[in-house]
Phi, psi and omega in degrees: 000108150298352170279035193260319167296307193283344174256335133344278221260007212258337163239061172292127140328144156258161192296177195276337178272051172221134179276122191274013185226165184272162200297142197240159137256160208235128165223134183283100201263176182310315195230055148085339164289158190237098186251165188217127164224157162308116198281339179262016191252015159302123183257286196221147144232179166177180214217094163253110190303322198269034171178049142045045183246165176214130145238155183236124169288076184280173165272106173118349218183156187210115177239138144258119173278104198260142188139175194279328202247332191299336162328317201289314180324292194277010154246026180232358162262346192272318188300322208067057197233315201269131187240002171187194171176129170223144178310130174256351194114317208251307184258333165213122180281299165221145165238126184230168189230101201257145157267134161315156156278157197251156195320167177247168201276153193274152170309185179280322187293321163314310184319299232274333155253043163245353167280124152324124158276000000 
């Protein structure tokens, strides 16, 4: 057969040490959760040196990091090096995942003029 080339390139693969999916990092929080965001779903961070905080910004969710470490934390993450973290006491004090607060719910008399007539 001769299509055997021509169907070779229509199911090619990527090799096995390349990844189909984007990188997640995992943070380990204080009171025991395990959250994962998409390392390339970063909106923002910083880093204030004069109380050790590094936060990172996603859409929806804020994790702060607290420590002695956290610096370091956040240029091996900057690399795509750092693949998780969780606080030990010493070198990272905390780690938290803060959520907006959510809307408060509307009254009826609001429901009843946001339904379409």
């Amino acid at each position: 057969m001769s299509d055997t080339k021509s169907l070779r390139t229509l199911a090619s693969r990527a090799a096995c040490w390349e990844s189909e999916h984007e990188p997640v990092i995992t943070f380990f929080t204080d009171d025991g959760d395990v959250w994962g965001f998409p390392f390339f779903g970063l909106l923002a961070a910083q880093y204030t040196a004069r109380n050790q905080t590094l936060a990172l910004q996603w859409q929806g969710a804020q994790v702060r990091i607290q420590g002695p470490r956290a610096h370091d934390f956040f240029m091996a993450f900057a690399k795509g090096s750092a693949t998780g973290i969780k606080a030990n006491g010493e070198d990272i004090l905390s780690v938290e995942v803060i959520l907006p607060p959510s809307p408060p719910p509307a009254a009826n008399g609001e429901k009843e003029k946001m339904r379409p007539e």
